[in-house]
C-alpha positions as CSV (number, residue, x, y, z in Angstrom):
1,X,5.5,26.6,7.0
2,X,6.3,23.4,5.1
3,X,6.5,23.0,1.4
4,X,3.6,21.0,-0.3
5,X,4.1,17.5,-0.2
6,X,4.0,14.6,-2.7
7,X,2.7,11.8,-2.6
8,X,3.2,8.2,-4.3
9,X,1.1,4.8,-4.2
10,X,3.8,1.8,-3.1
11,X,1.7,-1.6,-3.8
12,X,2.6,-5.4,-2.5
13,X,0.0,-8.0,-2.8
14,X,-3.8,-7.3,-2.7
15,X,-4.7,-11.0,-2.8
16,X,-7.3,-13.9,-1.5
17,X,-6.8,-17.6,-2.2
18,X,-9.4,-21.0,-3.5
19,X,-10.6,-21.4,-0.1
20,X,-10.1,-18.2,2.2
21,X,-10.2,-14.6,1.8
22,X,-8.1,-11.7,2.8
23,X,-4.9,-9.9,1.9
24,X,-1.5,-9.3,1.9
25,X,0.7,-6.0,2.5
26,X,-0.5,-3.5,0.8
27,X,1.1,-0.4,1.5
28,X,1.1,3.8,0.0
29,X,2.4,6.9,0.9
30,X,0.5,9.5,1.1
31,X,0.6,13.4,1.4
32,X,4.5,13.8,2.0
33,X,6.2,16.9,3.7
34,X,8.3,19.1,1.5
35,X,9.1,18.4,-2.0
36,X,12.7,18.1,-1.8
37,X,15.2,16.7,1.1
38,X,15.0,13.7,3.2
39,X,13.5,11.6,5.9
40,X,13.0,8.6,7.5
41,X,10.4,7.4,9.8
42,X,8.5,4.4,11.1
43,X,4.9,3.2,9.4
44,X,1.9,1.3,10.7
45,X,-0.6,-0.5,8.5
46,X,-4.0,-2.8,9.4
47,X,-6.5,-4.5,6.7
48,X,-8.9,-6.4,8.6
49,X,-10.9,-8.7,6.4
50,X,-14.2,-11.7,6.8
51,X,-14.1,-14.5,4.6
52,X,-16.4,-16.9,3.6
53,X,-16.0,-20.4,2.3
54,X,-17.1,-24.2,2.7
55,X,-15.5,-27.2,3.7
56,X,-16.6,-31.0,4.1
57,X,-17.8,-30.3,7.7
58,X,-19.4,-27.2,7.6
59,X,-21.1,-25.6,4.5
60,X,-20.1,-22.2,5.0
61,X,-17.3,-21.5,7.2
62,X,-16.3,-17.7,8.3
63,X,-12.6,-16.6,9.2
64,X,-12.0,-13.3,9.8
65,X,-7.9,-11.9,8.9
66,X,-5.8,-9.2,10.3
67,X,-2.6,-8.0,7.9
68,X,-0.4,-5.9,9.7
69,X,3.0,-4.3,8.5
70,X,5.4,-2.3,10.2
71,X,7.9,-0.4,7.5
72,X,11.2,1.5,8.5
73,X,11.1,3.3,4.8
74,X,12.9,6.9,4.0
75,X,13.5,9.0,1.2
76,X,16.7,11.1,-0.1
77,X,17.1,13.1,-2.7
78,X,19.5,13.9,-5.5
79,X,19.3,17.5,-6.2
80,X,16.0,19.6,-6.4
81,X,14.4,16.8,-9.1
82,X,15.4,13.1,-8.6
83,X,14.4,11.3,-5.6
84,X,14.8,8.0,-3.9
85,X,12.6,5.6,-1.5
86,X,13.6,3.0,0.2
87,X,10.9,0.5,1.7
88,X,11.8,-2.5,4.3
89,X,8.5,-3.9,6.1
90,X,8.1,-6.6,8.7
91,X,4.9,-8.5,8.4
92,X,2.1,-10.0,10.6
93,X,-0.9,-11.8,9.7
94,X,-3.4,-13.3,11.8
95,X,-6.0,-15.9,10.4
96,X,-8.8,-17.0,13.1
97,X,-10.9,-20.0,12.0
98,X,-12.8,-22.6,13.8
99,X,-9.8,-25.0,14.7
100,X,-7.7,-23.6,12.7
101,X,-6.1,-20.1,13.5
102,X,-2.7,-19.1,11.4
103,X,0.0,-16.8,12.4
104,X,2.5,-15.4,9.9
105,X,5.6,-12.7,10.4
106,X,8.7,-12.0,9.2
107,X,10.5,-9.2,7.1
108,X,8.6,-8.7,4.4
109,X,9.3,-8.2,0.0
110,X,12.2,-4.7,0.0
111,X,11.2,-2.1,-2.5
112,X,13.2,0.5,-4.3
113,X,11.6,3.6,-6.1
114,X,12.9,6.5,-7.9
115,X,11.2,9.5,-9.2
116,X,12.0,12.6,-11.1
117,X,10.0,15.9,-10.9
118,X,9.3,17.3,-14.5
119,X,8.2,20.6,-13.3
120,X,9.7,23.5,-10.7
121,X,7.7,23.5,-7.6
122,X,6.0,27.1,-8.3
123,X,4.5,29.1,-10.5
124,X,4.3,32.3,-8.5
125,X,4.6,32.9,-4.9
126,X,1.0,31.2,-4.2
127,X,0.7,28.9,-6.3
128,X,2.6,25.7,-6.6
129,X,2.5,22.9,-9.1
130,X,4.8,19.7,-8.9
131,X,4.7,16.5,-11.3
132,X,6.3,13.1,-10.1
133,X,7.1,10.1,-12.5
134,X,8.8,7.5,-11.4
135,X,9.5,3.4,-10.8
136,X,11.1,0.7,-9.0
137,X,11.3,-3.1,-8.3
138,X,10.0,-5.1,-5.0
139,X,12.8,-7.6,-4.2
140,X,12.3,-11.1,-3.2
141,X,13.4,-10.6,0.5
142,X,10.7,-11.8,2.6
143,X,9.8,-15.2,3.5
144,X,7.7,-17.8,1.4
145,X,6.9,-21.2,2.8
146,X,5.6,-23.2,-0.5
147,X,5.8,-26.5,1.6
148,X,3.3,-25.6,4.3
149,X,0.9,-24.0,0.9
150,X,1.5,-27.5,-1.2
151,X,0.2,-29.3,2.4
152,X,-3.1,-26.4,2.6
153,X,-1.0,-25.4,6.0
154,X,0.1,-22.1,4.7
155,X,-1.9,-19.5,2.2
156,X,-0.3,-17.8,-0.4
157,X,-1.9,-14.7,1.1
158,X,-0.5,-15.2,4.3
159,X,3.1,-15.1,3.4
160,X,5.2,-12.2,4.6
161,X,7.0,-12.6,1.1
162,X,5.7,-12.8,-2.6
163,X,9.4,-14.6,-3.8
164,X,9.0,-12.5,-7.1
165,X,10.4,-9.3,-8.4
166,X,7.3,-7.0,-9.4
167,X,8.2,-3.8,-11.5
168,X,6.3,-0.7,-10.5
169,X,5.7,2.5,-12.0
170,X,4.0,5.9,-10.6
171,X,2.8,9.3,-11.5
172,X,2.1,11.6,-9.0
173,X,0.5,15.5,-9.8
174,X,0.2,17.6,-6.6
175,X,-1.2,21.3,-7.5
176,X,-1.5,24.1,-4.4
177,X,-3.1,27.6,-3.7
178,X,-2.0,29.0,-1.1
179,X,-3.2,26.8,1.6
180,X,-5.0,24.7,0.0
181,X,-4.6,21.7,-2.2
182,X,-5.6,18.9,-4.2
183,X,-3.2,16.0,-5.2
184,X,-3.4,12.6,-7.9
185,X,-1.7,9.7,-7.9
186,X,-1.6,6.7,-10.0
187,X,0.6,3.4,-9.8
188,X,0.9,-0.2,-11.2
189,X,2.8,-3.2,-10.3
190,X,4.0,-5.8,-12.7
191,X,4.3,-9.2,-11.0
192,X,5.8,-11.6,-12.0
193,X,6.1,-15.9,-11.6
194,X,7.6,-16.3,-8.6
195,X,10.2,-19.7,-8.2
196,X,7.6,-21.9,-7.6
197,X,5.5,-20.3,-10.9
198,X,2.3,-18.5,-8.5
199,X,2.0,-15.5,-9.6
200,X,0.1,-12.7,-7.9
201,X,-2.4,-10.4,-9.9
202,X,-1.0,-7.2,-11.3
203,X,-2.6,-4.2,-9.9
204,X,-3.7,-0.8,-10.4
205,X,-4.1,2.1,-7.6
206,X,-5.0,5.3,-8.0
207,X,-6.5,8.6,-5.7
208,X,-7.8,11.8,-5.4
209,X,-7.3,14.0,-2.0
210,X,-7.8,17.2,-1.2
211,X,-5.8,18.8,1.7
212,X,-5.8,22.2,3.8
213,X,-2.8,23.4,5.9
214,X,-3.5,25.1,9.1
215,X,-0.9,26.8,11.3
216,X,-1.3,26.0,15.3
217,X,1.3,27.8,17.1
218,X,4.8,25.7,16.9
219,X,2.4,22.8,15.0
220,X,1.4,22.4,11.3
221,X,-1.9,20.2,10.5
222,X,-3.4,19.0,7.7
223,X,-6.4,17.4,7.1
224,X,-7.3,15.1,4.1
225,X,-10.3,13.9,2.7
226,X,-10.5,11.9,-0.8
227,X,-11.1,8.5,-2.2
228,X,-9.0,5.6,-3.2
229,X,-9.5,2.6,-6.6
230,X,-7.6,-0.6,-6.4
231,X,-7.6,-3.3,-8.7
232,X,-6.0,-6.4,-8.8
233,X,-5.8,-9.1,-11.6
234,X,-6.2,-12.8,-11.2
235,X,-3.4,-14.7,-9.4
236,X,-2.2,-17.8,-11.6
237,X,-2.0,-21.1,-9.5
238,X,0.6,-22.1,-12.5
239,X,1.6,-19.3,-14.5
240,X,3.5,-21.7,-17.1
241,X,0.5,-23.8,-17.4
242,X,-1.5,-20.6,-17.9
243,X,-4.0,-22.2,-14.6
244,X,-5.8,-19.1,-12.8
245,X,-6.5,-18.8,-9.3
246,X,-10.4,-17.6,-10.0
247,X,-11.1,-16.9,-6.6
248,X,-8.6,-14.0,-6.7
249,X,-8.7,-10.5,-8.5
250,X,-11.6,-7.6,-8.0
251,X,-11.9,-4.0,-7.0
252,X,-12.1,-1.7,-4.3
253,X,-13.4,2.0,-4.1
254,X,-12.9,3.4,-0.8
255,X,-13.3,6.5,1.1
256,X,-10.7,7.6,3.4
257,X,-9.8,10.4,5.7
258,X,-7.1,11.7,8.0
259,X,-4.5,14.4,9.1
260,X,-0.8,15.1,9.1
261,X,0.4,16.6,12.1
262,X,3.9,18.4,12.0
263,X,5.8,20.1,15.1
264,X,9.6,20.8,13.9
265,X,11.1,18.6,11.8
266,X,8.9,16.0,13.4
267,X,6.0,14.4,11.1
268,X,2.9,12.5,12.5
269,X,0.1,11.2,10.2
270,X,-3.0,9.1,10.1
271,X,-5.5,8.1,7.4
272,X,-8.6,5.6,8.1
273,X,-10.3,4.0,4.6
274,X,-13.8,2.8,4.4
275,X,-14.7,0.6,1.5
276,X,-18.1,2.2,0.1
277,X,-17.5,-0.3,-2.8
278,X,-15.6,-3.9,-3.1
279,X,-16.0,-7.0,-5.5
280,X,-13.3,-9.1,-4.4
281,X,-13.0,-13.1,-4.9
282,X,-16.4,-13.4,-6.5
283,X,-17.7,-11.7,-2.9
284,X,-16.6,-14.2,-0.9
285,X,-13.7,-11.9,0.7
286,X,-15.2,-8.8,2.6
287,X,-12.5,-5.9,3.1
288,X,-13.8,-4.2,6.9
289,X,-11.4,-1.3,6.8
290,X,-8.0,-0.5,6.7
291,X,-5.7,2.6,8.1
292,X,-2.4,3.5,8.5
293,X,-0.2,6.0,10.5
294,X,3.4,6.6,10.7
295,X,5.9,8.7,12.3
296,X,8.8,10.3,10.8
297,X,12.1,12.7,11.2
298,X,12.3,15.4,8.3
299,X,16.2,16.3,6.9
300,X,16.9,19.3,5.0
């Protein structure tokens, strides 16, 4: 059977803008397969959001946004306590507005983690107990068009890049009986002023999930059910003339659901998140749902 997993909360942007709504990557790991050893594998992730906001024509126009990423990431490890994630995602976003429909892609902002386990994985041989802290940096790899935002032609939302380093740290606490178990994480992200002094709001994540492994023949499944709290911070149009973006920033409490399915050293998982709570850019950015899935090849 497979060793408890960990889990860790890897945030990009959770952004709108002055005159549209929406988001860019935001991305987490969740439940991971064994404690120790490597992998690397292939994730899928969809926000699809409505925004609302008027223009000289029309007093309230609607747009409705689709931010998609596809991540090679992987982890390997450094001895039974120190391990290290690598993150590279390609980004699509899709903006559909009454004459005026965006497309953005390209690879996206690279991050880096590393986290240390401060505790042996059991106590005895049913109960298991593993603590996670750790951080990294997001790199400025992905793409940033300020001339097409400085003409209203691009969103600083919409870009597959941020052009900023952002400093992150996580905590991670994953506690299991027998079969059964219950895992919290926490992270934050430090941004930065990127080259062009925008800087995104700093943001907070963190969740509760409980999980139950069930034994299927030659497969392993797990099913997860728990909730999610993000919070971002105001962007700043001009962070070195202190000007805030006020129609960024707010909170969302979701609900979310899904499995892990695991045949070999061959990984499958899916989560779906419903928002049961959001106040995002003073309401006028409305988050539909979001989920993610990803595939991935186990080393031991």
């Amino acid at each position: 059977m497979l060793t408890t997993g960990v889990s860790l909360i890897v945030t990009f942007s959770t952004l709108a803008c002055g005159v549209c709504g929406g988001g860019a990557s935001n991305q987490y790991l969740g439940l991971l397969p064994q404690s120790k050893g490597g992998f690397v594998g292939l994730q899928y992730q969809m926000r699809d959001f409505t925004g609302r906001h008027a223009t000289a024509s029309q007093p309230v126009n609607t747009s409705r946004e689709y931010y998609t990423t596809l991540q090679l990431w992987g982890r390997y490890s450094l001895g039974d306590r120190l391990q290290l994630f690598a993150f590279l995602p390609y980004i699509i976003n899709n903006r559909f507005e009454v004459n005026n429909n965006q497309r953005v892609n390209g690879i996206g902002d690279a991050t880096i983690l590393a986290n240390y386990c401060l505790t042996k994985r059991l106590t005895d041989s049913k109960l298991k107990h593993i603590v996670l802290v750790g951080g990294g940096i997001k790199l400025p790899t992905g793409k940033y068009d300020n001339a097409a935002i400085s003409k209203a032609d691009g969103l600083p939302n919409m870009q597959a890049g941020t052009k900023s380093v952002d400093v992150l740290f996580n905590t991670n606490y994953t506690i299991q009986y027998e079969n059964n178990g219950i895992n919290l994480d926490a992270s934050y992200a430090v941004t930065t002023p990127n080259t062009y002094q925008y800087k995104f709001g700093n943001r907070l994540q963190f969740g509760l999930q409980g999980y139950r492994y069930l034994s299927l023949k030659a497969f392993n499944v797990v099913p997860l059910i728990g909730g999610r709290f993000e919070n971002t911070s105001c962007d700043y149009e001009n962070y070195a003339t202190e000007l805030r973006n006020t129609m960024t920033g707010g909170t969302f409490v979701y609900l979310s659901a899904g499995f892990q399915c695991y045949y070999k050293n061959v990984g499958f998982q899916f989560n779906f998140h419903q928002p049961v709570y959001q106040k995002y850019a003073d309401r006028m950015v409305i988050n539909n749902y979001k989920l993610d899935s990803g595939i991935y090849i186990i080393f031991k």
